[in-house]
DRENKOLKOL-710193 format. One line per field, with one value per residue: residue number from 0; chain; z, y, x of N, C-alpha, C, O in turn. Coordinates in Angstrom, 1 decimal, decimal comma. Each point is the difference from the previous one (the first is absolute). Layout:
BEGIN
marvex NUM:...
sepa A:...
npz Z:...
npy Y:...
npx X:...
capz Z:...
capy Y:...
capx X:...
cpz Z:...
cpy Y:...
cpx X:...
opz Z:...
opy Y:...
opx X:...
END
This chain:
BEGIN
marvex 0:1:2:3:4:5:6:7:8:9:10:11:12:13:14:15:16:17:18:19:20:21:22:23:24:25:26:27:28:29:30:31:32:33:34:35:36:37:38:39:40:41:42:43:44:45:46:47:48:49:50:51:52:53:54:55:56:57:58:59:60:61:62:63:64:65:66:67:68:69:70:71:72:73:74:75:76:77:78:79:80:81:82:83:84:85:86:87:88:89:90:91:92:93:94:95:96:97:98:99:100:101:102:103:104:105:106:107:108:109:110:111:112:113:114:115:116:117:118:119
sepa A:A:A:A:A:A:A:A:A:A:A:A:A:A:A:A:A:A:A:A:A:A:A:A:A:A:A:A:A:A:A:A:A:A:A:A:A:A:A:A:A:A:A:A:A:A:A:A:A:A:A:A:A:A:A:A:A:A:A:A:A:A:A:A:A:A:A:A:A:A:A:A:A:A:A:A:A:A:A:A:A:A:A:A:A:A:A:A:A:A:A:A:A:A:A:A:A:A:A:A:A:A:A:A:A:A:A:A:A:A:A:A:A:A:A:A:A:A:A:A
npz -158,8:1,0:-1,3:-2,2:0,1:-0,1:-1,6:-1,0:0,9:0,3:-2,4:-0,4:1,2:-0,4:-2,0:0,4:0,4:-2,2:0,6:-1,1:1,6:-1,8:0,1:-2,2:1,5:0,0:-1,6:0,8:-0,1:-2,1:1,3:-2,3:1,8:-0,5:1,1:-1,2:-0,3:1,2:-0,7:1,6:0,1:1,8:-2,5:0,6:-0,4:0,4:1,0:-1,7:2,0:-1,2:1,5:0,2:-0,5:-2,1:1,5:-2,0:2,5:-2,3:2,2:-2,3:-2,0:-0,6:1,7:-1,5:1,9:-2,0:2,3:-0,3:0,7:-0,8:-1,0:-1,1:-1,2:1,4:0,3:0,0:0,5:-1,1:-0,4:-0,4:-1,5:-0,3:-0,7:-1,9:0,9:1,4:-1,1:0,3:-0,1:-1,2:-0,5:-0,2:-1,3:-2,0:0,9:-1,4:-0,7:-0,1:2,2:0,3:1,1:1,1:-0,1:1,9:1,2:0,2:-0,8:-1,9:0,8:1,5:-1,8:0,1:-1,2:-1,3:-0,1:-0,1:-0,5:-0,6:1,5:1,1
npy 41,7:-2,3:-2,1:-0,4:-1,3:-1,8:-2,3:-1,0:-2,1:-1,9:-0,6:-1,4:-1,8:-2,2:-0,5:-1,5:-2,6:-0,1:0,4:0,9:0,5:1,1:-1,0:1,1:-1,1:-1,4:-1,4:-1,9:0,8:0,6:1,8:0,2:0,1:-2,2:0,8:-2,7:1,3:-1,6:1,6:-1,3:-1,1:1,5:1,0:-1,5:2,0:-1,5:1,7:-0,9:1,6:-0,3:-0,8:1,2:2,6:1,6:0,5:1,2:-0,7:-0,3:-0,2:0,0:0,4:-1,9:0,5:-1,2:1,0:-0,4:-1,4:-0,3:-1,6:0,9:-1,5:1,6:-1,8:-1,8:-1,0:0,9:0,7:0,4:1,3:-0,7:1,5:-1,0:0,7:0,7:-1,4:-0,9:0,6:-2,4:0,3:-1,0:0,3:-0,1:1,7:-0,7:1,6:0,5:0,6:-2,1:0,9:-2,6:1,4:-0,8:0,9:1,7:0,1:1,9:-1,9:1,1:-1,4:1,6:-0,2:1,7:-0,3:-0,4:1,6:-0,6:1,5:-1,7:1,1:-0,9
npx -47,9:-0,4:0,1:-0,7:-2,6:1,2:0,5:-1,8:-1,2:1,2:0,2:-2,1:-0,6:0,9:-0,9:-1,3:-0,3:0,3:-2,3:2,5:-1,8:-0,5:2,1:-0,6:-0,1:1,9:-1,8:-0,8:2,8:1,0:-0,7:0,2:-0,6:-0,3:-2,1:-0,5:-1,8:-0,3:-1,3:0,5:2,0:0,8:-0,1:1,9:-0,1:2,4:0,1:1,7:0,3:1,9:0,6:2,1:-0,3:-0,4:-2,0:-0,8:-1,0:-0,3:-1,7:-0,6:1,4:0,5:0,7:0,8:-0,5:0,3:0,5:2,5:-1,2:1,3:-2,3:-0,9:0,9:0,8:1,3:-1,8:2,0:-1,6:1,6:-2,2:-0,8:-2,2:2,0:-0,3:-1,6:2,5:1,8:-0,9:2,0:-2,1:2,1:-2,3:-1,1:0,3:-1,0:-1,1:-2,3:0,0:-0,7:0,8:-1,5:1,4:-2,1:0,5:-1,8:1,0:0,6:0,0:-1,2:-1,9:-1,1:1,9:-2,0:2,0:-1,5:2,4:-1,4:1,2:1,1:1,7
capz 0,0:1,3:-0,1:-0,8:0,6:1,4:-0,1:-0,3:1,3:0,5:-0,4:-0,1:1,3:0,3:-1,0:0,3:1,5:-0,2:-0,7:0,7:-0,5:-0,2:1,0:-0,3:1,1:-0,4:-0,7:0,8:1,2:-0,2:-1,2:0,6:0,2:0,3:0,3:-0,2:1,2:0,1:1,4:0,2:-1,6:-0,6:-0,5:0,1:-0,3:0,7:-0,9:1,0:-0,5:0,7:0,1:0,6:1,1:0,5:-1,0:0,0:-1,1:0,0:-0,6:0,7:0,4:1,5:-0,5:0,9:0,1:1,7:-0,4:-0,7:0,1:-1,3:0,8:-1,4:-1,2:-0,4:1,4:0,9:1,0:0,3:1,7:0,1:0,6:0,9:1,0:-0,2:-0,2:-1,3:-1,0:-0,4:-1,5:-1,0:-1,4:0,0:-1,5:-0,6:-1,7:-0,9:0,8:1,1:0,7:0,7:1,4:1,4:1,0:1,2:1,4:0,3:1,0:-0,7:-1,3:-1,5:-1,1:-1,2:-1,2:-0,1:-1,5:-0,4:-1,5:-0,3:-1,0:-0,7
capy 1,3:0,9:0,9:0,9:1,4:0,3:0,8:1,6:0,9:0,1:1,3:1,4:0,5:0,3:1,3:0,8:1,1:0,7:0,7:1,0:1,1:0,9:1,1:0,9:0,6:1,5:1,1:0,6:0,5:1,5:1,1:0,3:-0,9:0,3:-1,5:-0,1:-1,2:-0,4:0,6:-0,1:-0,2:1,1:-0,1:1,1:-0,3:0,9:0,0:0,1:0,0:-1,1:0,2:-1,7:-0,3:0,3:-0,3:0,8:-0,3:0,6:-0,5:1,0:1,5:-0,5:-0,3:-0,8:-0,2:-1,6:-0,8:-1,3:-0,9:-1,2:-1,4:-0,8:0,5:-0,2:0,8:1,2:0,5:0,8:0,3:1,0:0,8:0,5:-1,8:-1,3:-1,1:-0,7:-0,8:-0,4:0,3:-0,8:0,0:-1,8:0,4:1,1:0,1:1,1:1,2:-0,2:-1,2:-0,2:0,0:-0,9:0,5:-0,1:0,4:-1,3:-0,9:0,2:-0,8:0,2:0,0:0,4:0,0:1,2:0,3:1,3:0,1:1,2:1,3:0,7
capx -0,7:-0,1:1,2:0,0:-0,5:0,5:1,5:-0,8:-0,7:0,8:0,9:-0,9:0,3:1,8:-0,3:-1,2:0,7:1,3:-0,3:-0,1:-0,2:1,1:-0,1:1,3:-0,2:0,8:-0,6:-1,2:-0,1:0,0:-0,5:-1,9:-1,3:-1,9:-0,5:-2,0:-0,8:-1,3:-0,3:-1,4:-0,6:0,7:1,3:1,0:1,4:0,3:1,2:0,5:1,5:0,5:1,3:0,5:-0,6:-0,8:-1,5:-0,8:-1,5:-1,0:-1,4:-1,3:1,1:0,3:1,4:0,5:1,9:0,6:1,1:-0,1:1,0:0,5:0,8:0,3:-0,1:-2,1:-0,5:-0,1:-1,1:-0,6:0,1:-0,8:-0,1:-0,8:0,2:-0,8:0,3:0,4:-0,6:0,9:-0,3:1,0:0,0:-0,7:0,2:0,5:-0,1:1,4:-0,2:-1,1:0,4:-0,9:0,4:-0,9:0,4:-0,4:0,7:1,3:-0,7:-1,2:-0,3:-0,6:0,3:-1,0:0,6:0,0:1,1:0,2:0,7:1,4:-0,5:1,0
cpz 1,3:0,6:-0,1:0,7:1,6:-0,3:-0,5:0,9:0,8:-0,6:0,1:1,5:-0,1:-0,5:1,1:1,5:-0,4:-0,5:1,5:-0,6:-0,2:1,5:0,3:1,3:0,2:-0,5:1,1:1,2:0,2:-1,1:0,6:-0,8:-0,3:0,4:0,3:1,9:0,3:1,2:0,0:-1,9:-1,2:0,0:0,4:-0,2:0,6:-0,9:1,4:-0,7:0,7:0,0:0,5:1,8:0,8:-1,3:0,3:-1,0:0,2:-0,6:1,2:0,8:1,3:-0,3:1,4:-0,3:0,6:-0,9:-1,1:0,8:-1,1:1,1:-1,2:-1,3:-0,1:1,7:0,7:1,2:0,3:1,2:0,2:1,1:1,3:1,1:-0,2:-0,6:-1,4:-1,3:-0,8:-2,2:-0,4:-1,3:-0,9:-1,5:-0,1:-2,0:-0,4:1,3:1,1:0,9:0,5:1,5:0,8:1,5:1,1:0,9:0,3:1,9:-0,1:-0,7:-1,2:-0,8:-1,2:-1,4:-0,8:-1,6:0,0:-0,9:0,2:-1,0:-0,2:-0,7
cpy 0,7:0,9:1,0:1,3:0,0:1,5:1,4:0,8:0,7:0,7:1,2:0,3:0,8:1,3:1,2:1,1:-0,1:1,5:1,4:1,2:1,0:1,1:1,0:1,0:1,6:0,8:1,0:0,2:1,2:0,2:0,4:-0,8:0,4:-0,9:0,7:-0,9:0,6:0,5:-0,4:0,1:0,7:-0,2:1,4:0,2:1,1:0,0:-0,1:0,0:-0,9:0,7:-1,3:0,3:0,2:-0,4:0,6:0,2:1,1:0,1:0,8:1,1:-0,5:-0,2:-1,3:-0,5:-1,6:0,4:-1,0:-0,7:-1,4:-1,2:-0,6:0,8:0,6:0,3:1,0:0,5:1,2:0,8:1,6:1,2:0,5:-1,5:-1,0:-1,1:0,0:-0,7:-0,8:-0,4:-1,2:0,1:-1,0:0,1:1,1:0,5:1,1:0,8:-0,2:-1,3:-0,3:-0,8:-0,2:1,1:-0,5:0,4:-0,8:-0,6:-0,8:-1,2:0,2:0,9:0,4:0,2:1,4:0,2:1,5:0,4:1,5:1,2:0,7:-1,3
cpx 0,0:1,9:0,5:-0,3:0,5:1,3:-0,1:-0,2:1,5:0,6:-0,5:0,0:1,4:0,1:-0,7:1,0:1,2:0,0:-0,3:0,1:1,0:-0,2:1,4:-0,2:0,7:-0,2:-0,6:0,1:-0,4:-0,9:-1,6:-0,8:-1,6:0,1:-1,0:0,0:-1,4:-0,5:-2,1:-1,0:0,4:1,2:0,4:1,1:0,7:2,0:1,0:1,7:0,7:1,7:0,4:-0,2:-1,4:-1,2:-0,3:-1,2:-1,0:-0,7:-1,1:0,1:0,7:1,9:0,3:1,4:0,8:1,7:-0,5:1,3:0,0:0,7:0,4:0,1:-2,1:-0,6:0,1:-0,7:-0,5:-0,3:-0,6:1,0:-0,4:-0,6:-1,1:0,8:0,6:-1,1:0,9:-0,6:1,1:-0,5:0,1:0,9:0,3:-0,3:0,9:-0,2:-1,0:0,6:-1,5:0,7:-0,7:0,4:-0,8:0,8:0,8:-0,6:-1,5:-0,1:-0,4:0,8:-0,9:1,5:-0,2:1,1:0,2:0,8:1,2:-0,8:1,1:0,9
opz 0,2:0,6:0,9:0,2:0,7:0,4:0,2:0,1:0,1:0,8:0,2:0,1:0,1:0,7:0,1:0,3:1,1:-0,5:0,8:-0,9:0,9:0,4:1,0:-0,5:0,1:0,2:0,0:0,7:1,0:-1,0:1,1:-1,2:0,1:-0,1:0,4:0,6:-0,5:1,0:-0,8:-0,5:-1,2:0,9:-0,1:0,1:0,2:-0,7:1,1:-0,9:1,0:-0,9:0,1:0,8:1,1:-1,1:1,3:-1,2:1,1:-1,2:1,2:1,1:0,9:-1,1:1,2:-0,9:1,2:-1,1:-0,3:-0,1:0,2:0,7:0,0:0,0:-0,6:0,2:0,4:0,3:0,8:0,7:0,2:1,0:0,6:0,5:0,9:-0,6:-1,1:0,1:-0,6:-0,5:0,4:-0,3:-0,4:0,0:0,9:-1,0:0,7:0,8:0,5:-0,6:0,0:0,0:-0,2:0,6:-0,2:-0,2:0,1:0,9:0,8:-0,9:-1,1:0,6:-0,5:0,2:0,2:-0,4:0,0:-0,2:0,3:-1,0:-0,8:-0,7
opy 1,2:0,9:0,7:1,0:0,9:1,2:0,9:1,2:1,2:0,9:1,1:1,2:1,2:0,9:1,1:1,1:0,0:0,5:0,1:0,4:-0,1:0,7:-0,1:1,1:1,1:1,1:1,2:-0,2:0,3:-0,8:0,0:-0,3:1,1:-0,8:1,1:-0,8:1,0:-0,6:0,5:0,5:-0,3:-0,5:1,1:-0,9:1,1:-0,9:0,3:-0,6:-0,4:0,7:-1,0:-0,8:-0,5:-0,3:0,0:0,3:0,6:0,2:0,2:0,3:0,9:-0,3:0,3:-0,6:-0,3:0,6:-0,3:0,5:-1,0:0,1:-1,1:1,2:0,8:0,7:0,1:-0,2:0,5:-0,3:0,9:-0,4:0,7:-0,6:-0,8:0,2:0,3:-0,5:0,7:-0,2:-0,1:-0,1:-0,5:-0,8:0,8:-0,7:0,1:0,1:1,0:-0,9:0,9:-0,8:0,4:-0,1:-1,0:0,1:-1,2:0,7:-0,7:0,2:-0,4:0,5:-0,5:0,2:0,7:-0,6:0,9:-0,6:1,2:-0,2:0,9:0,2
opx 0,2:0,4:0,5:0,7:-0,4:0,2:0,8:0,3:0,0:0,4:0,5:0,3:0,1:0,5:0,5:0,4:0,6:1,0:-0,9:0,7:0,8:-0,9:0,7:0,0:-0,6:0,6:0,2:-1,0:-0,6:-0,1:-0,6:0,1:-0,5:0,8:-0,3:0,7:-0,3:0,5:-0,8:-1,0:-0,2:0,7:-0,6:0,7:-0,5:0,4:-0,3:0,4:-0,6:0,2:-0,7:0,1:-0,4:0,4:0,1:-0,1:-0,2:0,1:-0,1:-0,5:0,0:0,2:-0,3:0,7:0,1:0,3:-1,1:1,1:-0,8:1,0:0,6:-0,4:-0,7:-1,0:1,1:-1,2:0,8:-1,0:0,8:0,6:0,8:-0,9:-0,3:1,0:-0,6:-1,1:0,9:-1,1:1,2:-1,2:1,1:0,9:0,0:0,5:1,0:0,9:-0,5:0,5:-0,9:0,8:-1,2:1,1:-0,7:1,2:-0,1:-0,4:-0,5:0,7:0,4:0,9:-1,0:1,2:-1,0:1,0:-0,9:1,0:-0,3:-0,7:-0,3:1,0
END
């Protein structure tokens, strides 16, 4: 019996972390964008255009312009305009039309998470 539930425990582990999320990345170098996030408890949302060189977001009548430099099918770096600090973006999943992604200041540890959904 204790067998049994060891060899169990062990395919259902082996099962469990053989298990990688779809991440079609290429979908989602180019096009436009929403993204929901959270300001002091308040939802907000800001749209943003992406090219293979430049993002352009805009939220709360504000336009913000960066570079994009691509380290990966799934990584980016973000290079503001107005000389503030890089932001580095990985792309954790992927669904038909929404990614979910892990960003922060590049040199930065923390980390915030984040979903944006393709609109064209």
């Amino acid at each position: 019996m204790r067998i049994r539930f060891f060899l169990g425990l062990i395919i259902g582990i082996t099962l469990v972390s053989c298990y990688q999320p779809e991440r079609d990345c290429k979908l989602f170098k180019t096009g436009e964008f929403t993204f929901e996030y959270m300001v002091d408890g308040e939802k907000k949302n800001s749209t943003f255009t992406r090219t293979d060189k430049y993002s352009i977001e805009r939220y709360e009548n504000k336009v913000d312009t960066a570079t994009v430099r691509w380290l990966s099918d799934c990584e980016f770096i973000l290079n503001p305009s107005d000389n503030q600090t890089p932001i580095h973006y990985k792309i954790l999943s992927t669904t038909k039309d929404a990614y979910l992604f892990e960003y922060g200041v590049v040199g930065k540890k923390q980390k915030s998470k984040g979903t944006a959904t393709k609109t064209n």
